[in-house]
N, C-alpha and C positions, 0 to 999 in steps of 0.2 A: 577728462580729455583723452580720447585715446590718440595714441601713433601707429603711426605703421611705417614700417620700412620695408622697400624693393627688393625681397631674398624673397628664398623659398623656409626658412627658419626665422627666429627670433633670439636677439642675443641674450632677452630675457622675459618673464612673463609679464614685466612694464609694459613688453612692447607689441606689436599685429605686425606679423608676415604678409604680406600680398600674392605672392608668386604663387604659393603654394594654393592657395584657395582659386587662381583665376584657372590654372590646372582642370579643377573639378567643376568649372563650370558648365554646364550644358548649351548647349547652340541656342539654344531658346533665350536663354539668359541673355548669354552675350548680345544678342538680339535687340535686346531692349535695355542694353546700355546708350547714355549719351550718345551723340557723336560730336566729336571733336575735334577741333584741328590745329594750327599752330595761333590761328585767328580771334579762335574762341573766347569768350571772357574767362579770363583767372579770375577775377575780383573787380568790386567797383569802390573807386576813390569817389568821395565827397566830396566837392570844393568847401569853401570854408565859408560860404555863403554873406559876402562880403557887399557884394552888388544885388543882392535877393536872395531868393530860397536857397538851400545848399542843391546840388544838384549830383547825380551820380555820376561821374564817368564812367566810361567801361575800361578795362584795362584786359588786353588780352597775354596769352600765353609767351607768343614772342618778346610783347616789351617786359615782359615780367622778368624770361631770362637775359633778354639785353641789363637789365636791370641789376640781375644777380651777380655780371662779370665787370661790374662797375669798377669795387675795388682790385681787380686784379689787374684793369688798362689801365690803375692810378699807380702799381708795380707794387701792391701786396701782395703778400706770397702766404701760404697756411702755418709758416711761423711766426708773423705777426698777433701782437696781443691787440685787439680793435675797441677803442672806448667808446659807446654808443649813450650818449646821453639826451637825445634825441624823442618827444614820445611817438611810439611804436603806429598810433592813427595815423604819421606821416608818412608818405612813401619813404621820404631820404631811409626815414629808420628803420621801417617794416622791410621794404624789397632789398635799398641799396646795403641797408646796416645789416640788419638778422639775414637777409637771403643771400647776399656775399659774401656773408661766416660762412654760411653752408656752403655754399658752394668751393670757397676756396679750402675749406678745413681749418679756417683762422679760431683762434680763441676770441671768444667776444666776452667784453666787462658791459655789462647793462645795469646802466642807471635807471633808476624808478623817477629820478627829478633832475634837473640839471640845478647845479649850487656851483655858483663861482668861489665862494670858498673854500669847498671840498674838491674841488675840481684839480689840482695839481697835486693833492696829498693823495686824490685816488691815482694818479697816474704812474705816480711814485710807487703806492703800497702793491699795485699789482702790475708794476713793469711794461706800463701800456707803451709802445712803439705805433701805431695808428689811431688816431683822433677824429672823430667824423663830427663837421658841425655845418652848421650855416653861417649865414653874412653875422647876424645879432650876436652870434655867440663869442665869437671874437671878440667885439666890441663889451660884451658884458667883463671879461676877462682883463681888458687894456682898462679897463676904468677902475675894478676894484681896489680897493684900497690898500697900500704896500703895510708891512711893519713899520709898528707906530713909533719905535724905541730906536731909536738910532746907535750905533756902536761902531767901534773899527778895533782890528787886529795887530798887534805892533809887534815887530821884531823883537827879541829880549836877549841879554848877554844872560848865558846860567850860571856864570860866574859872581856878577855884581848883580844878577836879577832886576837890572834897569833896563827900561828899554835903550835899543842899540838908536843912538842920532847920526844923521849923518854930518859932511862938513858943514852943514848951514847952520846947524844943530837942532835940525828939525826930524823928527821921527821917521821910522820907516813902517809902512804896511807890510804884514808877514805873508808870505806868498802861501798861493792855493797849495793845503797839506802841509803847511808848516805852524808847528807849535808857536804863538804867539800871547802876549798879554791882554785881556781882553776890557778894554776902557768905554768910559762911558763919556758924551760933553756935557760939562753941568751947563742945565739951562733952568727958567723958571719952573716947568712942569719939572725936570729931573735936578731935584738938588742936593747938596749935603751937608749936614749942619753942622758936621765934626764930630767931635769926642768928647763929652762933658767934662770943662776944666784942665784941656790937655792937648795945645796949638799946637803944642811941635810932633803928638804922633797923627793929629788932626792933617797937616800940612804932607805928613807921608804917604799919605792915601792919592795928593791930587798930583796930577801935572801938568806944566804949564809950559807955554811954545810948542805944543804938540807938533802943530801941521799949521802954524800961523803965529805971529806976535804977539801975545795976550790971548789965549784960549784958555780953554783948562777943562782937565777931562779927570773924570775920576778913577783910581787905579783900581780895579776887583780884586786881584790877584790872583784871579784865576788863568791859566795855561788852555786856548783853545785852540782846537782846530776846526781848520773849512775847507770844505772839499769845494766841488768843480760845480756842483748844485745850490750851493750856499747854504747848505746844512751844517749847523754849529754840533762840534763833539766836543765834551772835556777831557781836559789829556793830563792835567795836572795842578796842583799849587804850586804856586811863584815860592823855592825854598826847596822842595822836592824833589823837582829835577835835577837831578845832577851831572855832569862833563866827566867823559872815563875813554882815555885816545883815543879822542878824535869827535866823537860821538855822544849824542844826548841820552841819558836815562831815564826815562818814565818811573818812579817809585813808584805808582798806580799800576802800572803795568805791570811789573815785576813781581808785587805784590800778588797780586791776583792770580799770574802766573803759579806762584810757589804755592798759595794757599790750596791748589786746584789737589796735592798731594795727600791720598786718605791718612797719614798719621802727622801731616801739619794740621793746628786749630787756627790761630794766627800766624802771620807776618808781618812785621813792617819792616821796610826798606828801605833805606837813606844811602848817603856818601860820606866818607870816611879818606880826611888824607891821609897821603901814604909818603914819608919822607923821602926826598929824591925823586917824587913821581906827579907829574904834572896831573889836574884835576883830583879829581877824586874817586877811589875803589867803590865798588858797590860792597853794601853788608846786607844781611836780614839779619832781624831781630825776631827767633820763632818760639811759637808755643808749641809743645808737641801735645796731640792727643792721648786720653788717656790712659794709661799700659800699652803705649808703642813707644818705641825707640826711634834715633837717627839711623834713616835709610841714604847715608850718603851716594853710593850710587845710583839706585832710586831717583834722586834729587838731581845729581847731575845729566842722567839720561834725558831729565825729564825738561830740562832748562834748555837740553843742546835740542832739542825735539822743535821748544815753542820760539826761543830765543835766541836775538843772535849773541855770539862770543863776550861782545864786550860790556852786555847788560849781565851775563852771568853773577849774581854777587859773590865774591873773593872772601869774604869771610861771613861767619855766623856763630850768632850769639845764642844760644840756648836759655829761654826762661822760663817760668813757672806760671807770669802772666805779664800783659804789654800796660803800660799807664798810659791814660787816654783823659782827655778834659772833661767836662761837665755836660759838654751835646757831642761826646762819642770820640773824638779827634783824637789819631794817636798823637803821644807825647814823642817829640825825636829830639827835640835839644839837647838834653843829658849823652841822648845817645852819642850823637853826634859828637857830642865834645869828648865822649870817651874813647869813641872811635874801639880800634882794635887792643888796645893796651892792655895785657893780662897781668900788669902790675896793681890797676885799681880795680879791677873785673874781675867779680868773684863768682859768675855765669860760667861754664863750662864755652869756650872757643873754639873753632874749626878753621881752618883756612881750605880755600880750592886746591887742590893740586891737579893740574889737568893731565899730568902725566900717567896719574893712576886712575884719572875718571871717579877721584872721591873726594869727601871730604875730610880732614885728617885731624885730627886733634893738635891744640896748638900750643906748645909749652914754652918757657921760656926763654929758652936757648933756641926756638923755633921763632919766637916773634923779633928775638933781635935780628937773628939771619933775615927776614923780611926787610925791619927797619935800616940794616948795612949791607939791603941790596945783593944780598949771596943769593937769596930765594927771590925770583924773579916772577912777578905777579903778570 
């Protein structure tokens, strides 16, 4: 297929210059060009031959550009993404869809087939803001089939990791972008059969008076969020998160965060109380890689960069390697129960000090100042 474009150059050898070649034309030539006018046929549409044979219409030059400035009288503009799912033998898609790009400068997504399936993940994946269809196509859309799995997102204390009730004592729904529990209602297709030989941790999974008198829904434990599209993100496990003034802690987060450090290997990160101090301090537990050292500064730079203040972890445990379950999981219970105590911790210790922007090594006449509140976290 060649192109050509209306210069006297070409922006590349893809492409045919026109201007420059009608230049060298000779009178003769010119002579025995078409003639044409705004009347002229551009192209012939086929009906669809519905009532008889297909027939040709003629379509000339004028409706073609009437044609072309369709979407810009509908107020697109050439920063529009335009999704043409449409096939191209139609006018809609051929004049209004592809010769509107052109004309306006818009970016066009072209479909090879309309799929109501894929139809709003394409939208999504390439940021479509203009949709061009017909009557049917709507209608294919309103009818497809929603998610088959039902679920709802509940409020949770990070405290007691139960969902928050309100005075009725019925749950609440966690609002767009906020971490919530993410549950399921047992019904016959979705059920749970428990825990072989073991009702009371069986019983700790379900909950019951959700959102009604007798319901029951099953607890995941997992921590999600939903944005404004109703796109599901994981954000955490129920245990994980932890309350540091005022504010929720992602250990996922954090995590990720610190490990992002070329002489960190691992991280985990949990909460740790701190006597006298409401919630709980963040800690990581690191592995360093191999022949490197702690880059305290390094680390705090790098925290104050991605993170806010109050996710920063306040101490750090130094180890040689993290214990993790049988399908990968780290281990934090121990941790947790040891918290910062350099009485049973025989890991080398740090605490933050934000005054010097490091991390300081922490002895023991340094962890009791912590613990009696002289060293103020």
């Amino acid at each position: 297929m060649a192109v050509w474009v209306v210069d006297h150059t070409a922006p590349s050898e893809d492409f045919n210059s026109v201007l420059d070649k009608l230049e060298h034309m000779s009178g003769e030539s010119l002579s025995e060009l078409p003639k044409v006018d705004i009347m002229s046929n551009f192209l012939f549409i086929f009906t669809s031959g519905t009532t008889g044979l297909c027939k040709a219409a003629r379509l000339g030059h004028f409706k073609a550009i009437m044609s072309m400035a369709f979407f810009e009288m509908c107020g697109a503009s050439s920063d529009d993404i335009i999704y043409i799912t449409l096939p191209l033998y139609h006018m809609s898609a051929s004049l209004l869809g592809i010769g509107g790009c052109i004309q306006l400068g818009a970016t066009c997504v072209l479909k090879k087939k309309f799929s109501a399936s894929q139809f709003w993940k394409d939208c999504v994946q390439h940021n479509v803001t203009v949709v061009q269809y017909i009557g049917e196509l709507c209608r294919y859309l309103v009818n497809h089939p929603v998610l088959s799995m039902p679920f709802e997102v509940l409020k949770y204390d990070p405290q007691s990791n139960e969902p928050v009730r309100a005075d009725s004592g019925r749950c609440i729904r966690a609002n767009i972008g906020e971490a919530g529990i993410l549950v399921a209602p047992l019904t016959a297709i979705n059920q749970f059969l428990g825990y072989a030989g073991n009702k009371v941790q069986s019983e700790k999974k379900l909950l019951r008076d959700v959102f009604k008198a007798g319901d029951v829904y099953f607890n995941t434990g997992d921590l999600l969020l939903q944005d404004h599209r109703d796109f599901l993100y994981f954000h955490d496990r129920i245990g994980d998160t932890f309350r540091w003034k005022g504010e929720n802690v992602s250990t996922t987060e954090v995590s990720e965060v610190v490990g992002l450090l070329e002489f960190i290997k691992e991280a985990s990160v949990y909460g740790v109380t701190v006597p006298g101090r409401e919630g709980r301090a963040g800690m990581a537990a690191i592995v360093l890689q191999h022949d490197h050292k702690l880059n305290g500064p390094q680390l705090f730079n790098h925290l104050a960069r991605a993170l806010p203040a109050y996710a920063w972890p306040r101490f750090l445990r130094v180890q040689t390697s993290l214990d993790v379950t049988e399908t990968f999981k780290q281990k934090k219970m121990q941790l947790v129960q040891e918290g910062f105590n350099v009485d049973i911790i025989r890991d080398p210790l740090f605490y933050l000090d934000i005054s010097q922007k490091d991390y300081i090594f922490m002895t023991g006449s340094v962890y009791q100042d912590i613990v009696s509140g002289k060293i103020n976290l």
